[in-house]
N, CA, C and O atoms as a GROMACS GRO file, in nm:
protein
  428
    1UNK      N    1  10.205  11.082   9.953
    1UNK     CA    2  10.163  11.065   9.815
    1UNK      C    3  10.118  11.200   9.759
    1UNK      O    4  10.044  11.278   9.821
    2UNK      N    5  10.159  11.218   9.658
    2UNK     CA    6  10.131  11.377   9.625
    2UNK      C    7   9.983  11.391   9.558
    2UNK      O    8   9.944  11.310   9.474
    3UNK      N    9   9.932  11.462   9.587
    3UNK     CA   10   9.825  11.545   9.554
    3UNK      C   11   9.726  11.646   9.556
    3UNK      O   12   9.771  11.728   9.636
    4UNK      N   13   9.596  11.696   9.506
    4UNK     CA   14   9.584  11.820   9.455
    4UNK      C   15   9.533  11.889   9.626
    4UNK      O   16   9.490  12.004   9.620
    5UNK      N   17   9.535  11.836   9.745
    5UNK     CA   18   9.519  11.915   9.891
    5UNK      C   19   9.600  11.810   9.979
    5UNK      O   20   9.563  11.702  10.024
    6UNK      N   21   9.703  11.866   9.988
    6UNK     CA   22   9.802  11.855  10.125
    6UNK      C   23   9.720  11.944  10.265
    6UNK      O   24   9.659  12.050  10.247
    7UNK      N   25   9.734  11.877  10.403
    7UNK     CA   26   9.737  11.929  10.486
    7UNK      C   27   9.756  11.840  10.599
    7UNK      O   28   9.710  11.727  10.600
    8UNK      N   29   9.840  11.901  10.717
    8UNK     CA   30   9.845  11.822  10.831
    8UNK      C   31   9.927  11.960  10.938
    8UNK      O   32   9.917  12.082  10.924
    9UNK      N   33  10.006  11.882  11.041
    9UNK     CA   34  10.071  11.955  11.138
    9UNK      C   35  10.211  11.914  11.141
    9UNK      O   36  10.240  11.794  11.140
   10UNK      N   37  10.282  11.988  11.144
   10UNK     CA   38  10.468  12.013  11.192
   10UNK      C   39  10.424  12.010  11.380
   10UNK      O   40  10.354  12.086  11.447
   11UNK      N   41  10.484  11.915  11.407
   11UNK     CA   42  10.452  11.876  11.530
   11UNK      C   43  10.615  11.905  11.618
   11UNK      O   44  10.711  11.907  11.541
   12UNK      N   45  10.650  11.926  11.773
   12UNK     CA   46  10.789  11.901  11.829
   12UNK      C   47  10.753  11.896  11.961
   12UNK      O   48  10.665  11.948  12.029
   13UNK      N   49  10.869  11.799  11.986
   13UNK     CA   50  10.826  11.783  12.182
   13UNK      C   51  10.904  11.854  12.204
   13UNK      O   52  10.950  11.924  12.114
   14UNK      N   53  10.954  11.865  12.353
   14UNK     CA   54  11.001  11.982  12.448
   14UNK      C   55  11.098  12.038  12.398
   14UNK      O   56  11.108  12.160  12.398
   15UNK      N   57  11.214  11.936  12.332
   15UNK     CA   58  11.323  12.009  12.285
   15UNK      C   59  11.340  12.060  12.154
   15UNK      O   60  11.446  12.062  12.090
   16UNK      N   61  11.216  12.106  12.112
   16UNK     CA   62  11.208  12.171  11.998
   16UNK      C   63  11.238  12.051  11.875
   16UNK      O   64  11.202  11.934  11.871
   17UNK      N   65  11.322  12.133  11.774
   17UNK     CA   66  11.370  12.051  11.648
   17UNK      C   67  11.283  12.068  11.486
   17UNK      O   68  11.308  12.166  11.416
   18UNK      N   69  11.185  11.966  11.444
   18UNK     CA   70  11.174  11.970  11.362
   18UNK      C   71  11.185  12.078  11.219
   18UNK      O   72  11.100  12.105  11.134
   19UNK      N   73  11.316  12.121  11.236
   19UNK     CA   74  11.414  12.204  11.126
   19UNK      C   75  11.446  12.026  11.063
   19UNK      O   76  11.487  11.919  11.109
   20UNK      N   77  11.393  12.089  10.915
   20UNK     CA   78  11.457  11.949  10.819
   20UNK      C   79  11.340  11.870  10.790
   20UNK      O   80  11.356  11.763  10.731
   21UNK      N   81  11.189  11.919  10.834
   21UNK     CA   82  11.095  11.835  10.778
   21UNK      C   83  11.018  11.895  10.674
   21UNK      O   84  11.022  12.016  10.649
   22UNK      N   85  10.953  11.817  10.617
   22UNK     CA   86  10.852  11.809  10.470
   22UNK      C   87  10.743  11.795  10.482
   22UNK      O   88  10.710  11.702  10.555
   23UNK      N   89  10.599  11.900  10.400
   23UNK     CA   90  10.531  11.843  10.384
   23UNK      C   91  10.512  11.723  10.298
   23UNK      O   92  10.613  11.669  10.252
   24UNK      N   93  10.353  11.660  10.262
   24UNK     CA   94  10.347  11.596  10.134
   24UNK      C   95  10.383  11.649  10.011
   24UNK      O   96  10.475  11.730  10.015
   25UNK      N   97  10.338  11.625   9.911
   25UNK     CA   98  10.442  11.712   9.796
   25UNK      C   99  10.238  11.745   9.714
   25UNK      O  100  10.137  11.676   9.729
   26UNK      N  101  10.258  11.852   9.648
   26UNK     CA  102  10.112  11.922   9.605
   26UNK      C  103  10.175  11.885   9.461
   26UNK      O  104  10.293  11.892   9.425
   27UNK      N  105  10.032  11.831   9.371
   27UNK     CA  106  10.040  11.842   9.201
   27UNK      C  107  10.053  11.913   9.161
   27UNK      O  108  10.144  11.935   9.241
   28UNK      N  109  10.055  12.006   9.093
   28UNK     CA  110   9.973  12.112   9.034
   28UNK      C  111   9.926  12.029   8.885
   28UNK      O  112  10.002  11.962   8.815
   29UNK      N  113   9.786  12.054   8.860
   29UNK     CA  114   9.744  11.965   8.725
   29UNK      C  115   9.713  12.065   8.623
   29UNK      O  116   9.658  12.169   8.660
   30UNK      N  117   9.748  12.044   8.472
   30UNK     CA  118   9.721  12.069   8.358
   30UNK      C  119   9.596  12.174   8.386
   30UNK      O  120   9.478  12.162   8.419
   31UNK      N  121   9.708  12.313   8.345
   31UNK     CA  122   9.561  12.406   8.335
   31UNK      C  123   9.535  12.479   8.497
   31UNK      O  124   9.430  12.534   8.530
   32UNK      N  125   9.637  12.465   8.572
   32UNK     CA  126   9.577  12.536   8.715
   32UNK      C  127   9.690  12.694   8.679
   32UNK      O  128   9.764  12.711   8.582
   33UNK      N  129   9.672  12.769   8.773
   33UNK     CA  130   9.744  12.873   8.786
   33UNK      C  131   9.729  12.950   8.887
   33UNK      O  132   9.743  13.072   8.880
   34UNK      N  133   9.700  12.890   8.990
   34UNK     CA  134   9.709  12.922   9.137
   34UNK      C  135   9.685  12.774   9.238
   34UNK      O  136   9.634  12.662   9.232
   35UNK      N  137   9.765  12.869   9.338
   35UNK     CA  138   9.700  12.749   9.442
   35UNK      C  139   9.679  12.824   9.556
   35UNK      O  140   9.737  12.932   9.558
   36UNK      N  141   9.582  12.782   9.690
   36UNK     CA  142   9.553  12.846   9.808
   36UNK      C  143   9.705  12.748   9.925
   36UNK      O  144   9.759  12.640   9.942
   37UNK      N  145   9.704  12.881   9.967
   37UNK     CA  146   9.801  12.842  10.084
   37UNK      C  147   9.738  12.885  10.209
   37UNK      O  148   9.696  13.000  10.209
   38UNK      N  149   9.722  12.809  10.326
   38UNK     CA  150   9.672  12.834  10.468
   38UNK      C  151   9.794  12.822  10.574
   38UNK      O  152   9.831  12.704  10.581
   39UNK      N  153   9.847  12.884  10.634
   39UNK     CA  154   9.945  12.829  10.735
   39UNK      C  155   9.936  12.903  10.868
   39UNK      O  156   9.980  13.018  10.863
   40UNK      N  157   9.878  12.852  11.016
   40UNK     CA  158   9.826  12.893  11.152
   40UNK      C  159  10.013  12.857  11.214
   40UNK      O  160  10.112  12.808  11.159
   41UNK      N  161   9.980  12.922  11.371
   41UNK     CA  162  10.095  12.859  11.394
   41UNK      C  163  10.232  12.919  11.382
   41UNK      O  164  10.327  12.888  11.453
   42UNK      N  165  10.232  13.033  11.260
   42UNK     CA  166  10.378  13.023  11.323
   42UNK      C  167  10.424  13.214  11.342
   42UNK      O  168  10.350  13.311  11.324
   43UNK      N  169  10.561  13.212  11.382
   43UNK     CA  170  10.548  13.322  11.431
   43UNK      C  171  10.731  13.338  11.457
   43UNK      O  172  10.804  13.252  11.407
   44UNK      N  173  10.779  13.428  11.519
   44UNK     CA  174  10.966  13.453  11.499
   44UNK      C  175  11.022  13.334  11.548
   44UNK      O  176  11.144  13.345  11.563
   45UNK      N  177  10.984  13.240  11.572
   45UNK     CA  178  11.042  13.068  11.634
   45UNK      C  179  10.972  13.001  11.544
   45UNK      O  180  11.043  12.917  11.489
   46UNK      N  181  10.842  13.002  11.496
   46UNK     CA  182  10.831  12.896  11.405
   46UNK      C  183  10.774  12.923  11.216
   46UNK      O  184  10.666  12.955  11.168
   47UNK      N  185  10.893  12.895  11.161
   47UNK     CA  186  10.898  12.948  11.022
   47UNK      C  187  10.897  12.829  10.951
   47UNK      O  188  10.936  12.721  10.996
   48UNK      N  189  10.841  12.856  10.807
   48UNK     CA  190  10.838  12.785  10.707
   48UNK      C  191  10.819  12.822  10.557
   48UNK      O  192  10.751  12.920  10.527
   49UNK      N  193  10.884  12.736  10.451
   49UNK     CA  194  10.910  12.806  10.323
   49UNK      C  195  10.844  12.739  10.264
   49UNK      O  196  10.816  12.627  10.308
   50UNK      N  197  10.797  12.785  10.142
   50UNK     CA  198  10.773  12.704   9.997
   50UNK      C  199  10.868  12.641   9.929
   50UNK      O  200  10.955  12.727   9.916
   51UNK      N  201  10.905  12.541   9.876
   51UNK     CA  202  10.962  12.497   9.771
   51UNK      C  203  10.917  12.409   9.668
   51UNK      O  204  10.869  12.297   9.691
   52UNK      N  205  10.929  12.453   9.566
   52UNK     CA  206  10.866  12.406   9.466
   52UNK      C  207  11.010  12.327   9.313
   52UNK      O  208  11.126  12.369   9.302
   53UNK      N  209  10.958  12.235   9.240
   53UNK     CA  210  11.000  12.156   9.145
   53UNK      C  211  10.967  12.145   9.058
   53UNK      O  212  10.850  12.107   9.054
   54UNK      N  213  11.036  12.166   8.926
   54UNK     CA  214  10.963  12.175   8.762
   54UNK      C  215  10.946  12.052   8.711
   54UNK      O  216  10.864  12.017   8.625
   55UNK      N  217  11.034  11.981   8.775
   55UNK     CA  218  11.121  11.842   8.630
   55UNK      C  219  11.075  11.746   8.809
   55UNK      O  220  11.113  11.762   8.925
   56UNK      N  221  10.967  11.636   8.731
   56UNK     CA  222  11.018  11.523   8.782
   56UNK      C  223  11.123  11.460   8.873
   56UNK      O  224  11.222  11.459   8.800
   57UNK      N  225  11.159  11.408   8.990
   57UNK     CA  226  11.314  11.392   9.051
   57UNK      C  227  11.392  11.495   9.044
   57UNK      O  228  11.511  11.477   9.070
   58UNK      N  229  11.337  11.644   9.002
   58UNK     CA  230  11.435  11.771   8.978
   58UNK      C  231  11.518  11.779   9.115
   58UNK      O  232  11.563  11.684   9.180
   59UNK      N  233  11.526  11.898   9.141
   59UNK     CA  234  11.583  11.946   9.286
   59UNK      C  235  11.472  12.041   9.311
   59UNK      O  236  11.414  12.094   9.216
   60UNK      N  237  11.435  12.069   9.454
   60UNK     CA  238  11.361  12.159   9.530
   60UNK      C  239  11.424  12.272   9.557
   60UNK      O  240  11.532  12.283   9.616
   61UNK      N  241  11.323  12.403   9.489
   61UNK     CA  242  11.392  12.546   9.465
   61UNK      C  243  11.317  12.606   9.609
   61UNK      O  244  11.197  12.590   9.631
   62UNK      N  245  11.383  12.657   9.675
   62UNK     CA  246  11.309  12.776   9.751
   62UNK      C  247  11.226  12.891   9.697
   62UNK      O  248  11.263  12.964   9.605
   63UNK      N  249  11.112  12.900   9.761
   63UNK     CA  250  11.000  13.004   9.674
   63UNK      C  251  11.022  13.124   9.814
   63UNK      O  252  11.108  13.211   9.823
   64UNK      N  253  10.927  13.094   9.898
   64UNK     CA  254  10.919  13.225  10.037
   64UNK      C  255  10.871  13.178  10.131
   64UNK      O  256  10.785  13.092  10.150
   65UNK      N  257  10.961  13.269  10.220
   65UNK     CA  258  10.955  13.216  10.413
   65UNK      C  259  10.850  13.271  10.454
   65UNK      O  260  10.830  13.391  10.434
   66UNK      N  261  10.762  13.195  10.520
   66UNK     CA  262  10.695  13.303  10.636
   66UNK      C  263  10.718  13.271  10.720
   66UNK      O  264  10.754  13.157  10.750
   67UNK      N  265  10.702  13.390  10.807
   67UNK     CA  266  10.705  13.388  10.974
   67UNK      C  267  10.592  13.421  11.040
   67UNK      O  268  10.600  13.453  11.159
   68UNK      N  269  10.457  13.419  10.966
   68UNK     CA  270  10.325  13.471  11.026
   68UNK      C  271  10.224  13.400  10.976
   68UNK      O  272  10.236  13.330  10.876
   69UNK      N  273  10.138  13.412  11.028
   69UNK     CA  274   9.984  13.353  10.977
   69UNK      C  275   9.924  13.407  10.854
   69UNK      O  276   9.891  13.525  10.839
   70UNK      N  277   9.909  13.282  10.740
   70UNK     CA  278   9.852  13.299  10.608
   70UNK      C  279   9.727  13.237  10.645
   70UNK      O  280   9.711  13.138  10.716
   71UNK      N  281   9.605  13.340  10.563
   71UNK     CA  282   9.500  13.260  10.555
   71UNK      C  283   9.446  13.272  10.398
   71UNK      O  284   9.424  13.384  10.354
   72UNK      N  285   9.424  13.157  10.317
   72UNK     CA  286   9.365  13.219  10.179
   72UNK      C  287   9.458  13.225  10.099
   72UNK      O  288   9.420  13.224   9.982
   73UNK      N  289   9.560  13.232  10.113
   73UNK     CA  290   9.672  13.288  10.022
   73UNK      C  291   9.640  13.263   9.868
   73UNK      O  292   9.576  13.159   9.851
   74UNK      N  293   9.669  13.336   9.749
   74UNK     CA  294   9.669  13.269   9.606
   74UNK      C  295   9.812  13.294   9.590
   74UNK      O  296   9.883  13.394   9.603
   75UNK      N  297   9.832  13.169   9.557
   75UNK     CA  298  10.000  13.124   9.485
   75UNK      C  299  10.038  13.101   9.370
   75UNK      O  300  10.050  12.984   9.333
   76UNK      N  301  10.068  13.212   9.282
   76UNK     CA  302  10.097  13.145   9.130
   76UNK      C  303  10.214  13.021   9.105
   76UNK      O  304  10.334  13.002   9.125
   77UNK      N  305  10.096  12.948   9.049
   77UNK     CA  306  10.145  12.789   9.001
   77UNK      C  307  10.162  12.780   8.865
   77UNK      O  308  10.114  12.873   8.801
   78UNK      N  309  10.230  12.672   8.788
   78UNK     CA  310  10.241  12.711   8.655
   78UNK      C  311  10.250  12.479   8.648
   78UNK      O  312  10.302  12.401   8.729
   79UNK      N  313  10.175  12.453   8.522
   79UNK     CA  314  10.086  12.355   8.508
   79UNK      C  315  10.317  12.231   8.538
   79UNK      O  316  10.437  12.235   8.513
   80UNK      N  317  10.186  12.140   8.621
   80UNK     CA  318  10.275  12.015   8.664
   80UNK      C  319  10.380  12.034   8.719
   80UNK      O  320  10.461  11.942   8.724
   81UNK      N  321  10.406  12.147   8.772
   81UNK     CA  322  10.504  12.172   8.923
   81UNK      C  323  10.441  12.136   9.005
   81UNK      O  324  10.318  12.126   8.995
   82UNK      N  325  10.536  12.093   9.150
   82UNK     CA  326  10.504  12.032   9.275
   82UNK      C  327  10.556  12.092   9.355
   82UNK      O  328  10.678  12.081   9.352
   83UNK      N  329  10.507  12.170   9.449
   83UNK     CA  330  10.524  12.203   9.574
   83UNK      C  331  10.521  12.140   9.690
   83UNK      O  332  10.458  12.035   9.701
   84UNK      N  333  10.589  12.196   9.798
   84UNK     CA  334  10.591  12.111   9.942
   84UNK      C  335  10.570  12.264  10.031
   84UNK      O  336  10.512  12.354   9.970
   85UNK      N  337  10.610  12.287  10.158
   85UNK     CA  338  10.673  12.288  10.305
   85UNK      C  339  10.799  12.284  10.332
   85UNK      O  340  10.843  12.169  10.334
   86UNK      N  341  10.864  12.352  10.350
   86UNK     CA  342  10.984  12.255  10.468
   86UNK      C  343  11.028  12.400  10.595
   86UNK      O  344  11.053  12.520  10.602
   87UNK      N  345  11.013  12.293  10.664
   87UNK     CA  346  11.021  12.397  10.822
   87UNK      C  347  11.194  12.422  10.812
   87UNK      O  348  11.290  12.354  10.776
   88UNK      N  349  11.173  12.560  10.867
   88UNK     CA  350  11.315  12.637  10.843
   88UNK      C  351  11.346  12.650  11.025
   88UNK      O  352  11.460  12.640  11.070
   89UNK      N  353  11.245  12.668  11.099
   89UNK     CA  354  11.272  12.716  11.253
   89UNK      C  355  11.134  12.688  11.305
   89UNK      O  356  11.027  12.735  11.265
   90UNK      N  357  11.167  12.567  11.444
   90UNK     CA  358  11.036  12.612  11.507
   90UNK      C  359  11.072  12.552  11.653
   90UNK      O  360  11.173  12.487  11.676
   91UNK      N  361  10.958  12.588  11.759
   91UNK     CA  362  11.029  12.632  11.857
   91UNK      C  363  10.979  12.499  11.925
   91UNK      O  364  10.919  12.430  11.843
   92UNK      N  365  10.990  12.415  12.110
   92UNK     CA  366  10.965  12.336  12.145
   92UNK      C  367  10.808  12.392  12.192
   92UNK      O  368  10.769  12.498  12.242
   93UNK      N  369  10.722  12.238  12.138
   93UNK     CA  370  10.598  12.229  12.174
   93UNK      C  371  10.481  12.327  12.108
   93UNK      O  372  10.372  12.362  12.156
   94UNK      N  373  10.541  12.357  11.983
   94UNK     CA  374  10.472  12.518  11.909
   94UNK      C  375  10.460  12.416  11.779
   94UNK      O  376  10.550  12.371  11.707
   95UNK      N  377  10.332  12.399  11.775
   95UNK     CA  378  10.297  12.294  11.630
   95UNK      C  379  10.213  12.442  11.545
   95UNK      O  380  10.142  12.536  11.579
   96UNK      N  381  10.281  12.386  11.409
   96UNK     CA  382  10.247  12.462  11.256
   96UNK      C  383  10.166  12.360  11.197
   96UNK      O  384  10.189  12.240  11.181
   97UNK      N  385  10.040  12.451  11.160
   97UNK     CA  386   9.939  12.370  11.066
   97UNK      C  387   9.933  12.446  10.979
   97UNK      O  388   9.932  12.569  10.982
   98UNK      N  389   9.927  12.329  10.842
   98UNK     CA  390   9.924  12.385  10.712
   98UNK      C  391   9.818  12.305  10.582
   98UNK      O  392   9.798  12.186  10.556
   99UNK      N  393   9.768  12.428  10.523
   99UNK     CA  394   9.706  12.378  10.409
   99UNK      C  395   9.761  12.435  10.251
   99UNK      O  396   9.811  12.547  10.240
  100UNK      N  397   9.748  12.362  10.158
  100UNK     CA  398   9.751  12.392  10.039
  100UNK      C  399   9.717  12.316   9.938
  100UNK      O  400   9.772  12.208   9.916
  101UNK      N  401   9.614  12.368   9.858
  101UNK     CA  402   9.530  12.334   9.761
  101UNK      C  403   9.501  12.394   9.654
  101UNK      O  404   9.522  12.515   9.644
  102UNK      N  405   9.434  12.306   9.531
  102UNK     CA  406   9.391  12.338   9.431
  102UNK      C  407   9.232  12.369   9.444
  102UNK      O  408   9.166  12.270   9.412
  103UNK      N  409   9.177  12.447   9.472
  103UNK     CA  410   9.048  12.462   9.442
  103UNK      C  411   8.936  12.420   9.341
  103UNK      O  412   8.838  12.349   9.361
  104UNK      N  413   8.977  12.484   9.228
  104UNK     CA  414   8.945  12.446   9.092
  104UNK      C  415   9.044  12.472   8.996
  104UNK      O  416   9.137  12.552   9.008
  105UNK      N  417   9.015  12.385   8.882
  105UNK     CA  418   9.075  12.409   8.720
  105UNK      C  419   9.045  12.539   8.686
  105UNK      O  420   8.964  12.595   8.760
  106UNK      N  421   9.096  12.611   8.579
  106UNK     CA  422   9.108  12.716   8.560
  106UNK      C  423   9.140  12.714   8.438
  106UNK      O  424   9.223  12.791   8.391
  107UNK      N  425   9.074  12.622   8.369
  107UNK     CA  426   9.098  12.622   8.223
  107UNK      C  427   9.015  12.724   8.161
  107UNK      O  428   9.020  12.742   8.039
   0.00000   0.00000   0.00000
């Protein structure tokens, strides 16, 4: 269910895999213009991108990969886009934890 703090873990058993999963999907609400990004976990086997959506049912645009540990990040957001996650590479038994949130309004 989407809203203003997503967070959990990209989890894989031995034989690796989870290439092709999603986080929850992030609001962005009326009046924000950043968001914090946290992501532990990953490293040249386990990567993950931003993608973000303007329009309702739009399509999911690719924003940027990392391959390293974010802590804090500020992400320019622009009011009622939705962001996600989606794991690009990660390796067996190497779990990615991730946060991203709205802090405050910024009206």
């Amino acid at each position: 269910m989407p809203g203003s703090l997503i967070q959990g873990t990209f989890t894989t058993g031995p034989t690796g895999a989870g290439v092709g999963n999603f986080s929850d999907v992030l609001d962005v609400p009326y009046g924000i213009t950043a968001m914090i990004l946290t992501l532990t976990g990953l490293d040249g086997s386990n990567t993950v991108k931003t993608q973000k959506n303007t329009t309702a049912g739009g399509a999911w645009v690719d924003q940027v990969t990392y391959n390293s540990n974010q802590s804090l990040v500020s992400v320019p957001v622009t009011n009622l886009e939705q962001w996600r996650l989606a794991v690009v590479s990660q390796g067996a038994l190497k779990d990615i934890r991730y946060k991203m949130s709205i802090e405050a309004i910024n009206v």
